[in-house]
C-alpha positions as CSV (number, residue, x, y, z in Angstrom):
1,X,0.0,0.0,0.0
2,X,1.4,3.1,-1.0
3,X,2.2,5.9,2.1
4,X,-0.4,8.1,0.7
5,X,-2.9,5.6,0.6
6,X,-2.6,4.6,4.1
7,X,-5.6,5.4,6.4
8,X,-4.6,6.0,10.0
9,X,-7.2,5.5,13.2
10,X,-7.6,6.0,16.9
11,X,-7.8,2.8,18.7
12,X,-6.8,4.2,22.4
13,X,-7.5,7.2,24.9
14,X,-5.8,8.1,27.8
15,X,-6.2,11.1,30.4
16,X,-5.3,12.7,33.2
17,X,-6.3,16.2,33.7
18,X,-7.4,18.4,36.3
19,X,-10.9,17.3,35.9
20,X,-10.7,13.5,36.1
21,X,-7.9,11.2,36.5
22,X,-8.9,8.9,33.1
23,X,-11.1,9.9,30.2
24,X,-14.4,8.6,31.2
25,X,-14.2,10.7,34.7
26,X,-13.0,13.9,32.5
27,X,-15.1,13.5,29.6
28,X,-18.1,13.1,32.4
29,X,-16.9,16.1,34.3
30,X,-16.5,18.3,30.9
31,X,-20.2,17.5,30.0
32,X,-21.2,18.6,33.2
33,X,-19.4,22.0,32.9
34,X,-17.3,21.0,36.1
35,X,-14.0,23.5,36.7
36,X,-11.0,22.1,37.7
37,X,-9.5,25.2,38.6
38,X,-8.7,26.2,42.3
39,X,-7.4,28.0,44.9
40,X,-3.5,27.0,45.2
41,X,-1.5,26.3,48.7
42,X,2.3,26.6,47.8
43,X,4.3,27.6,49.8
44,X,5.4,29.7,47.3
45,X,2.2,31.4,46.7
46,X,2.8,34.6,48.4
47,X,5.5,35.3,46.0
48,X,3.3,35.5,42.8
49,X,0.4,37.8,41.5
50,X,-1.3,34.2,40.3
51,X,-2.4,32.2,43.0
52,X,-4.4,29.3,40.9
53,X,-4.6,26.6,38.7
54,X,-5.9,23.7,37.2
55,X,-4.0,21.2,39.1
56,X,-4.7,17.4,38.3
57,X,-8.0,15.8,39.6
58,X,-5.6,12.7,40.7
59,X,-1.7,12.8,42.1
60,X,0.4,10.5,39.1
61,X,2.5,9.6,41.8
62,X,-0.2,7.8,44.0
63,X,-0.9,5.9,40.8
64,X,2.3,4.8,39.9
65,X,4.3,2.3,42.3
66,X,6.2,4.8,44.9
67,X,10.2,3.6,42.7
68,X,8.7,3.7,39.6
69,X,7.7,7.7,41.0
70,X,10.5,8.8,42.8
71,X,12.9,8.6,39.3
72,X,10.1,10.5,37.5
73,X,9.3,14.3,36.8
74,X,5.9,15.4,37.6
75,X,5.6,15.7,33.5
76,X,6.8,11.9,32.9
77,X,4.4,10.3,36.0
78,X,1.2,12.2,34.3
79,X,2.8,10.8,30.3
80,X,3.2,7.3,32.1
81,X,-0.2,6.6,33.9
82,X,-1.9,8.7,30.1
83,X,0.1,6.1,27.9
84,X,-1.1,3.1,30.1
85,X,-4.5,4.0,30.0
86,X,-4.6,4.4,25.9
87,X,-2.9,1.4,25.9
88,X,-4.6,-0.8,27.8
89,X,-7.5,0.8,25.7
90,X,-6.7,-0.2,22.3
91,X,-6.5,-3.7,23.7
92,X,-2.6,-4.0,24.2
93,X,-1.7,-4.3,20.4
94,X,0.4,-7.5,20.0
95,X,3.0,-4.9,17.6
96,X,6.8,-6.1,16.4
97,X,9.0,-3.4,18.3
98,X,10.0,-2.2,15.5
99,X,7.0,-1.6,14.0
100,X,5.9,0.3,17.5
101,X,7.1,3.8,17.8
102,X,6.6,7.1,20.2
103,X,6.3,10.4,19.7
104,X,5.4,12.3,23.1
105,X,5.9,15.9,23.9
106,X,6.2,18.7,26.6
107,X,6.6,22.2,26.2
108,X,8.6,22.8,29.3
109,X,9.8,19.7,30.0
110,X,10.9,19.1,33.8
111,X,10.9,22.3,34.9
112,X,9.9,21.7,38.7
113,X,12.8,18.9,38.5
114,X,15.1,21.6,37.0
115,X,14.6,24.4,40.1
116,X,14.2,22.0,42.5
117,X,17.5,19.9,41.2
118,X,19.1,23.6,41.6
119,X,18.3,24.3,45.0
120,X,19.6,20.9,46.5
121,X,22.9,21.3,44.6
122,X,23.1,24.8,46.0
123,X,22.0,24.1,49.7
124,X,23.3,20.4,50.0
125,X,25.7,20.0,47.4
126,X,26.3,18.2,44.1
127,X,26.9,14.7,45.3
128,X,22.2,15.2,47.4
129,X,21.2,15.1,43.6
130,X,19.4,12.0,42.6
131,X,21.4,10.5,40.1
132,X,17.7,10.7,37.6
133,X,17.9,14.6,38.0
134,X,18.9,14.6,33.7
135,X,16.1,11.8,32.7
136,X,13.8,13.7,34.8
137,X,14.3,17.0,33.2
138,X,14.9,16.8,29.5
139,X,11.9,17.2,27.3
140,X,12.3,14.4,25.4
141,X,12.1,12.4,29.0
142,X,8.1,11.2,29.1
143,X,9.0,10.0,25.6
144,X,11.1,8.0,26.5
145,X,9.9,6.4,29.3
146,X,7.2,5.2,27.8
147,X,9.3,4.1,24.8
148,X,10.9,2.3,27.5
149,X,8.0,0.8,29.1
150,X,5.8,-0.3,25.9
151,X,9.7,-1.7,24.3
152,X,9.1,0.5,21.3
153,X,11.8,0.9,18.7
154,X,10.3,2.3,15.6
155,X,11.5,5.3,17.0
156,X,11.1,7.6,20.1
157,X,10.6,11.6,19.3
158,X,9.7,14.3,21.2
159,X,8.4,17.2,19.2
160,X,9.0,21.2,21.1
161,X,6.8,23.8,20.1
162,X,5.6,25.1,23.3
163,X,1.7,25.0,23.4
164,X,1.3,23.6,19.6
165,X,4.1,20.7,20.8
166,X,1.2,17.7,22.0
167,X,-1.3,18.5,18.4
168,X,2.4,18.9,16.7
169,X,3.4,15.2,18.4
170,X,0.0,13.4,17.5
171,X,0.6,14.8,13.6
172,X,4.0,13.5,13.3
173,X,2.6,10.2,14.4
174,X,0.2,10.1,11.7
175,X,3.0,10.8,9.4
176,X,5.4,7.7,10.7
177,X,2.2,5.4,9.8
178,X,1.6,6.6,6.8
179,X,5.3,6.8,5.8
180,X,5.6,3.2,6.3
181,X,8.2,3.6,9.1
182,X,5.2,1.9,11.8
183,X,2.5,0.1,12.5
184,X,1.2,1.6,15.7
185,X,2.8,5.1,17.7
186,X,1.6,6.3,20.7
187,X,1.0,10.2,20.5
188,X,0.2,13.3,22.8
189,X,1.2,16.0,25.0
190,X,1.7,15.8,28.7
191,X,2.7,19.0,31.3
192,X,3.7,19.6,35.2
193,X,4.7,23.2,35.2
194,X,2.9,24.5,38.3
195,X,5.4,26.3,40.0
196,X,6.0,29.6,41.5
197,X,8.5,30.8,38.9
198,X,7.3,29.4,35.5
199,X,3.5,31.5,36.8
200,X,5.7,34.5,37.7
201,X,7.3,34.5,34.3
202,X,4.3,34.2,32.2
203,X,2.8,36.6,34.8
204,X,5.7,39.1,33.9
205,X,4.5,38.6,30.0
206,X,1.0,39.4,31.0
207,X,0.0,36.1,29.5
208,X,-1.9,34.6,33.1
209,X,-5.3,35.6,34.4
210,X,-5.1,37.8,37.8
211,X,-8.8,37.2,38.7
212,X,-7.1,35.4,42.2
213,X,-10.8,36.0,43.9
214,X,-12.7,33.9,41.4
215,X,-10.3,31.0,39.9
216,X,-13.4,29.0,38.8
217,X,-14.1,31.5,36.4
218,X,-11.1,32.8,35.5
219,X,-10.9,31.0,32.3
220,X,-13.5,32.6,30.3
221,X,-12.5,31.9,26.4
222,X,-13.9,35.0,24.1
223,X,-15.7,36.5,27.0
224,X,-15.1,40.6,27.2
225,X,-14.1,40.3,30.4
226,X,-11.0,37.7,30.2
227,X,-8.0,38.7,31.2
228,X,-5.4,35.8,30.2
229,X,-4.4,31.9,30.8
230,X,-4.6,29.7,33.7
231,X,-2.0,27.7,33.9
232,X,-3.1,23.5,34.0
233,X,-1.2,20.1,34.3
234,X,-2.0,16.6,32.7
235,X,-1.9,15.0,30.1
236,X,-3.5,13.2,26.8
237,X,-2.5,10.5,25.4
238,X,-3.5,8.7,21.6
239,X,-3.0,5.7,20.3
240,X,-2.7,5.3,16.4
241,X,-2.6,2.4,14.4
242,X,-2.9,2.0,10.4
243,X,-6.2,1.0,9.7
244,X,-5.0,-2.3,8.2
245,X,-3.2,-3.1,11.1
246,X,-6.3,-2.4,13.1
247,X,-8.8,-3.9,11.3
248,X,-6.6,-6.8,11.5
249,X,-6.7,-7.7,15.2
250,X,-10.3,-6.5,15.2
251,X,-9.7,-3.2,17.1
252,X,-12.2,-1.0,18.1
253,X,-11.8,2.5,16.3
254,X,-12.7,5.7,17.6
255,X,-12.4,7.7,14.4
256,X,-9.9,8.5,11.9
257,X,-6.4,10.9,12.5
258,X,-7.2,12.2,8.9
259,X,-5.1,15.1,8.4
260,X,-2.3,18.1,9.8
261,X,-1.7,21.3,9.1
262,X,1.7,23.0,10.3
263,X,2.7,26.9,10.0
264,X,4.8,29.6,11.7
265,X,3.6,33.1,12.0
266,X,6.9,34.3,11.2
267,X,5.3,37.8,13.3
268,X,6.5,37.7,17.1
269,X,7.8,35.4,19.9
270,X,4.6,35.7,21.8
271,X,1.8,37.6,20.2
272,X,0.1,36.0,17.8
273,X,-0.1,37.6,13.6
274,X,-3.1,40.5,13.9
275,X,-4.7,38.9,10.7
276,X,-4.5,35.2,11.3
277,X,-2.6,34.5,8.4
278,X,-0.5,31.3,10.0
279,X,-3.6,30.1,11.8
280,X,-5.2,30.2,8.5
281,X,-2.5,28.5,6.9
282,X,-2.8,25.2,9.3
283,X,-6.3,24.9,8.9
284,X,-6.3,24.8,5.7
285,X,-3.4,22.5,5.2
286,X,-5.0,20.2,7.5
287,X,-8.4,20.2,5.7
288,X,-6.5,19.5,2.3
289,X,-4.5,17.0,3.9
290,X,-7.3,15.4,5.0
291,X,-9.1,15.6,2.2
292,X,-11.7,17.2,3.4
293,X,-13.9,20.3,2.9
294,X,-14.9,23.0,5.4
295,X,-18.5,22.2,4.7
296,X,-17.7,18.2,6.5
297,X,-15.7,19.7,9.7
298,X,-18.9,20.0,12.0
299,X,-16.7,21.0,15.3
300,X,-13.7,22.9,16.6
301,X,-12.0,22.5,19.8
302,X,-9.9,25.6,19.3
303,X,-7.1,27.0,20.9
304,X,-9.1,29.3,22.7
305,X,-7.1,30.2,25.9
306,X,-8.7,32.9,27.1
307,X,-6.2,35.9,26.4
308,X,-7.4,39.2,24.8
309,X,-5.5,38.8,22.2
310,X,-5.8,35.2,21.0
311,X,-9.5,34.1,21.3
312,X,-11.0,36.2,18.6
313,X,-8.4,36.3,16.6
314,X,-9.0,32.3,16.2
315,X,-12.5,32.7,15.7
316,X,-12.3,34.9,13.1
317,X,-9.7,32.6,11.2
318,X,-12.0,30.0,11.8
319,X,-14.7,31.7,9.9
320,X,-12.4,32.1,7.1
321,X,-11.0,28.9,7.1
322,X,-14.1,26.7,7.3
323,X,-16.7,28.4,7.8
324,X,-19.2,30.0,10.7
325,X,-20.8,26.5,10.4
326,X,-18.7,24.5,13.1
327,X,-19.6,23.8,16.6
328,X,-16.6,25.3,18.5
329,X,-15.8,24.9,21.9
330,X,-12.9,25.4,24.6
331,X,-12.6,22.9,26.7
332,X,-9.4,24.8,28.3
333,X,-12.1,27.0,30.0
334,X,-12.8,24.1,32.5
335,X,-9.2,22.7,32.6
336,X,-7.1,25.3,32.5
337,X,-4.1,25.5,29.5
338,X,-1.8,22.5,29.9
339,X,0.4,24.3,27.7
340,X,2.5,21.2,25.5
341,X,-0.2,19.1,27.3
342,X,-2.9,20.7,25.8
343,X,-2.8,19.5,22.0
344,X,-3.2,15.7,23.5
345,X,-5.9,16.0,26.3
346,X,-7.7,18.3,23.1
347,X,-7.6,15.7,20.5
348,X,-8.7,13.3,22.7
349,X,-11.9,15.6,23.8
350,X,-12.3,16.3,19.8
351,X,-12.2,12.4,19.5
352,X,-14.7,12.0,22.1
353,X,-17.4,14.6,20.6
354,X,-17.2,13.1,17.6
355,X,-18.1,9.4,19.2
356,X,-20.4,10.8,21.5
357,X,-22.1,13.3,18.4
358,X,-22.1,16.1,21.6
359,X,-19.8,19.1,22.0
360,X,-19.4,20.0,25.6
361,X,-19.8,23.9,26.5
362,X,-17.6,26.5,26.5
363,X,-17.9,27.6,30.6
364,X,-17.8,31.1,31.9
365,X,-18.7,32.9,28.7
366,X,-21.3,35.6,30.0
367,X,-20.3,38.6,27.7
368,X,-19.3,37.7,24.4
369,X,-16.6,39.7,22.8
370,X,-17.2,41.7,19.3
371,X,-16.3,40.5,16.2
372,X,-17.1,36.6,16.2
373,X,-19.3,35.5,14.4
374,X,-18.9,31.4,14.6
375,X,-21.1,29.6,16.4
376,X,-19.7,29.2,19.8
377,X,-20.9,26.2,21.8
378,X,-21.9,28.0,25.2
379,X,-25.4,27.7,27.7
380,X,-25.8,24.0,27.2
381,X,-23.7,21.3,25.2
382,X,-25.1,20.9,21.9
383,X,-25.5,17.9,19.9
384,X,-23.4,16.5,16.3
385,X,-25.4,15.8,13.4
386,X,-25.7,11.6,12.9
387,X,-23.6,10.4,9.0
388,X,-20.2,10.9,8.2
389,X,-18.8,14.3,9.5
390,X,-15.3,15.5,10.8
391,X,-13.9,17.5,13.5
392,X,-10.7,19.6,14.3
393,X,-8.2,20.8,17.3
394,X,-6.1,23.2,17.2
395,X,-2.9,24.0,19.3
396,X,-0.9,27.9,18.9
397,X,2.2,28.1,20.8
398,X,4.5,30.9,21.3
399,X,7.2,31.2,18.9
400,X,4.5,31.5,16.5
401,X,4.0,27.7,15.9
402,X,0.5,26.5,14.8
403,X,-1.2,23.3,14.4
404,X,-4.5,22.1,13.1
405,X,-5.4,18.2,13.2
406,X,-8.6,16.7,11.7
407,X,-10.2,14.0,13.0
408,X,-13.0,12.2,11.1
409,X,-15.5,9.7,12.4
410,X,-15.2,6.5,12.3
């Protein structure tokens, strides 16, 4: 079968967010318009304007045997416990290793390993540092360690493009399949960045909601009154096979990874092109990649993080890219912005509407904004039409790196 030919599908979810600790407990909690936002106790918390965050429904570590744990970053336990889940999903494919490959990303990477590794080697000395302080840390770690764990050696990648880097992962899977070079990759995002100095530095950008007296409702994606992100950990987890592989062990298929879109804005490190020209760009890439029109994609999960800047912005380069037509939501209104986490829990939430034919609401949106004119899923979820339609996520990150994934039912 020729790579072009080849037809990829979704035969495992996995989760853990800060609204559930699996899918079915976070999908539930997303139709029920359930924040997982709150109120955080650092003991750093004092220190920064931002005191909340969508911190995980259920501790990794408490999942995971206590060794296992203890050699893990915060990032890698949430990638591990995801991965297991989607695989134990898809029914444990019985895969060659070398037909079995990875590709799992973080936009941070261990970054509460990193300042915590720092302050033990400057208050105890080198020789107090766990000897796992550089596999904790380095992005391409929960890649790895779930490379390790499944034996996978089709390859083990870990794509970096901050917020875009979990969508950017599960399209780059797609591509291994249909380039012949696997069988079956295991694909999302996963992020533990909660910490007092990664919120005071996106603080300092003015990227983070300040709204410290109301952190249920701080994320509030294209209302007039949002004021920026909340910070969120998890993380999502896919598990692709090609469809002949699938079909052949009698897999259950959740729908189609049909086509990606990838662009750079080429405009500024962190604000995002005024006319939506890169957003555009991956959209429609992914939509001809898919083969698909704008007239079959039914529903958007977009980007939506609730910054003044980003949210309409997106909307309106929905409405040029596919049309007003689409059901679009943000999920990221109830769990926060996992940041490179956020491409994976999303796809697996677009993958979910589309089996379920329901769009969960958009929460918090009171005062809509000027200027949009798609129809925004908000109020009450709203229902999918029945026959064969198609859906799409989309991750932005800064550095101006976009990414739009289509997903098609199966």
């Amino acid at each position: 079968m020729s790579a072009n030919r080849v037809r990829v599908v979704v035969t495992g979810l996995g989760a853990t967010t800060p609204v559930g600790g699996d899918v079915t407990s976070t999908w539930a909690a997303l139709l029920a318009g359930q924040s997982g936002v709150e109120t955080l106790t650092a003991d750093w918390i004092d220190t920064v304007p931002v005191r909340f965050a969508g911190t995980a429904a259920v501790d990794p570590a408490e999942v995971l045997p206590r060794p296992e744990a203890r050699r893990l970053d915060r990032s890698e336990q949430f990638a591990l416990v995801a991965a297991r889940e989607a695989w134990q999903d898809a029914g444990a494919p019985q895969v060659a290793p070398e037909r079995l490959g990875v590709v799992v990303s973080s936009g941070i990477g261990g970054i509460t390993t990193t300042l915590n590794a720092y302050d033990t080697y400057r208050e105890r000395g080198w020789n107090r540092l766990s000897p796992f302080t550089v596999p904790m840390l380095m992005p391409n770690g929960p890649a790895a360690w779930i490379g390790l764990d499944l034996g996978a050696q089709a390859g083990v990648h870990a794509t970096v493009s901050a917020c875009a880097s979990g969508a950017e992962a599960i399209g780059s899977a797609m591509d291994m399949i249909r380039a012949g070079r696997a069988d079956v990759v295991v694909a999302g995002g996963t992020e533990a960045a909660i910490h007092g100095l990664n919120i005071a530095a996106f603080a300092a950008a003015r990227a983070m909601s300040t709204r410290n007296d109301d952190p249920a409702g701080a994320s509030r994606p294209w209302d007039r009154d949002r004021d920026g992100f909340v910070l969120g950990e998890g993380a999502g987890i896919v598990v692709l096979e090609s469809e002949e592989h699938a079909r052949a062990r009698g897999a259950r298929v959740y729908a189609y990874c049909a086509g990606v879109g990838y662009s750079a804005d080429a405009h500024h490190i962190t604000q995002p092109e005024p006319e939506g020209r890169g957003i555009i760009m991956a959209m429609t890439q992914a939509l001809n990649n898919a083969g698909v029109s704008g007239q079959d994609i039914k529903h958007v999960n977009a980007h939506a993080t609730s910054t003044p800047a980003g949210d309409v912005g997106e909307a309106q380069a929905i409405a040029k890219a596919i049309g007003t037509h689409p059901l679009v939501t943000s999920t990221k209104s109830m769990t926060g912005h996992l940041l490179g986490g956020a491409g994976g829990i999303e796809s697996v939430f677009t993958i979910k509407a589309l089996q379920d034919r329901i769009v969960p609401a958009t929460i918090n949106l009171h005062d809509l904004d000027d200027g949009i004119e798609v129809d925004l899923v908000h109020g009450e979820n709203r229902k999918l039409p029945e026959g064969d339609i198609a859906a799409v996520n989309n991750s932005f990150g800064f550095g101006g790196h976009n990414v739009s994934v289509v997903f098609k039912g199966a």
